[in-house]
N, C-alpha and C positions, 0 to 999 in steps of 0.2 A: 384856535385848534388847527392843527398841523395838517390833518388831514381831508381838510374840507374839499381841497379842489380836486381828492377823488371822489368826492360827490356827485362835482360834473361830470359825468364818462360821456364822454362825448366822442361823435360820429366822427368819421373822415371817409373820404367817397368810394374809396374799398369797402365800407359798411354799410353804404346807405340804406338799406332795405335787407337787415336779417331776418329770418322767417318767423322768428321765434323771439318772443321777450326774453329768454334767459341770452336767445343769442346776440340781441340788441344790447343788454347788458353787457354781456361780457368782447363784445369785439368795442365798445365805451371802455372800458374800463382797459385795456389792453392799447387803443388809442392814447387815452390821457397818461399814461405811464409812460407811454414810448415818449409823448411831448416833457414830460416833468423829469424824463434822466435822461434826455437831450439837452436842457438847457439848466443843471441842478446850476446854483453859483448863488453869490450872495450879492453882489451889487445891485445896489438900484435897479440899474439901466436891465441885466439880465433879467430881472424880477419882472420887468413893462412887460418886456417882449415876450414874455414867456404868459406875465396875464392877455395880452390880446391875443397870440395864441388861439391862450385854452377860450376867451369871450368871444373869437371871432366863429368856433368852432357851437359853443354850446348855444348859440341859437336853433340850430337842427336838432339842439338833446330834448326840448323841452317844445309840447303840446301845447302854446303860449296863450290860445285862445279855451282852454279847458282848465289852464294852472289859473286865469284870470278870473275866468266862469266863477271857479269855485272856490278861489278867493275871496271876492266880492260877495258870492252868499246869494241872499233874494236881494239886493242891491246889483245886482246885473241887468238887472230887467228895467233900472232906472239911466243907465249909461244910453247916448245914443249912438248907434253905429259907428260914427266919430271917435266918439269918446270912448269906446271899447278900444279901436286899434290905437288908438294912443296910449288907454291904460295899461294896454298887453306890453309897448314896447319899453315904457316906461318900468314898468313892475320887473320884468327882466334884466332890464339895465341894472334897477335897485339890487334884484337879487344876486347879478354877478358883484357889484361892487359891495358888497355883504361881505359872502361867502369866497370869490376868490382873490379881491385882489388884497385883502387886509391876509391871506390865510392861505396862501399859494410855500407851499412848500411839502418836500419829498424825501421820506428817510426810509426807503425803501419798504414802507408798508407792501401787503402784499392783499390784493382782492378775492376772496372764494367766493362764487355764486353758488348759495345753500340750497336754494329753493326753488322753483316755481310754480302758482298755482292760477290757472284758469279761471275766471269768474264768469266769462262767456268764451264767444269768437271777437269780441273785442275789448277786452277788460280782462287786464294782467295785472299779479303781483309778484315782483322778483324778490327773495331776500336775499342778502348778502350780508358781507362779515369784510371790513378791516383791519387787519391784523397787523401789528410792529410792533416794534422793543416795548414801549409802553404805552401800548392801544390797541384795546379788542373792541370795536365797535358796530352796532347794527345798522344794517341801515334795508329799507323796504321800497323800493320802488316799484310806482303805483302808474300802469301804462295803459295808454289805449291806442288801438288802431284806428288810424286815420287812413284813406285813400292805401289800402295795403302796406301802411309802416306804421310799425311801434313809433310809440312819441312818451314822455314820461308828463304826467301831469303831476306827482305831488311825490315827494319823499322824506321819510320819516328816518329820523337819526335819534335813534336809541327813545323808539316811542313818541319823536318830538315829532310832528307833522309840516310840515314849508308854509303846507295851506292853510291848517289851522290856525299856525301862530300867526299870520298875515291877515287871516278873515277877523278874530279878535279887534286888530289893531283898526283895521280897514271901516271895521261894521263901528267903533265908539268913535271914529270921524263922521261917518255917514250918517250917524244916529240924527244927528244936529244941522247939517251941510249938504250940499248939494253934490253931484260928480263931479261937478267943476273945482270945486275946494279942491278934493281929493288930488286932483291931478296936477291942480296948482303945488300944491305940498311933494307930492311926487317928482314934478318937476325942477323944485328948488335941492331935493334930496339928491336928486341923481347930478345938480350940477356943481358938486360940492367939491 
């Protein structure tokens, strides 16, 4: 799907800290468009530079120790401190090479932020809409503040959740296995 890697709206240090989820949202999504009709082309080599790019940037998009947290489920509470910051950079790594470097491409969709709704003073929901020739799609970003910045912990594309579908897969390894399995598999996955 074409339009994954505005999924990522990712940060650049003009935006580090907007006050607002709708406005973390949208100065993301305004960044990753500036990078995707900077480098549109179709070769290979265009296509690398353009995923490290947008992978070098979307580690500051994403709340990695909260997308992990709630990944893993009640299997958090089995990882050990170790094994958390490895799971986190691991599952990230998986998720960009998922979502953008198979799915990195730009046809001039265009991003509306719909919505915003407060859940507290630190628990945001943004929705939004991508829109192109032939794609209307939803997407929910699901944010919390950390240390006074938005960070995104989970996003749902047309109902489908990052977290859910990852905690499924995550929790019928772990049923059987230890965290170590896990990370072991993880480990092999990302160096593929």
């Amino acid at each position: 799907m074409k339009f994954f890697a505005l999924i990522f709206l990712l940060p650049t240090l003009a935006f580090a800290s907007p006050s607002t989820p709708t406005a973390y949202i949208q100065a993301n999504v305004d960044a990753v468009i500036t990078i995707l009709a900077e480098t549109q082309g179709d070769s290979p080599a265009m296509r690398e530079a353009q995923a490290r790019r947008l992978s070098t940037l979307v580690d500051d998009f994403f709340d990695s120790e909260e997308l992990s947290r709630r990944a893993l489920g009640q299997y958090w509470r089995l990882f050990s401190p170790e094994q958390r910051v490895e799971f986190e950079g691991l599952f990230l790594k998986l998720i960009k090479q998922v979502y953008l470097r198979k799915s990195i491409a730009y046809n001039n969709e265009q991003v509306t932020v719909d919505q915003e709704i407060m859940k507290s003073d630190e628990w945001a929901e943004v929705f939004s809409t991508i829109v192109g020739a032939n794609v209307r799609t939803k997407l929910i970003y699901y944010l919390k503040k950390r240390d006074s910045a938005w960070k995104v912990y989970d996003v749902s594309v047309e109902n489908v959740s990052f977290v859910k579908n990852y905690r499924s897969q995550f929790q019928g390894i772990l049923q059987n296995n230890p965290p170590a399995h896990l990370i072991s598999i993880l480990r092999e996955k990302t160096n593929e």
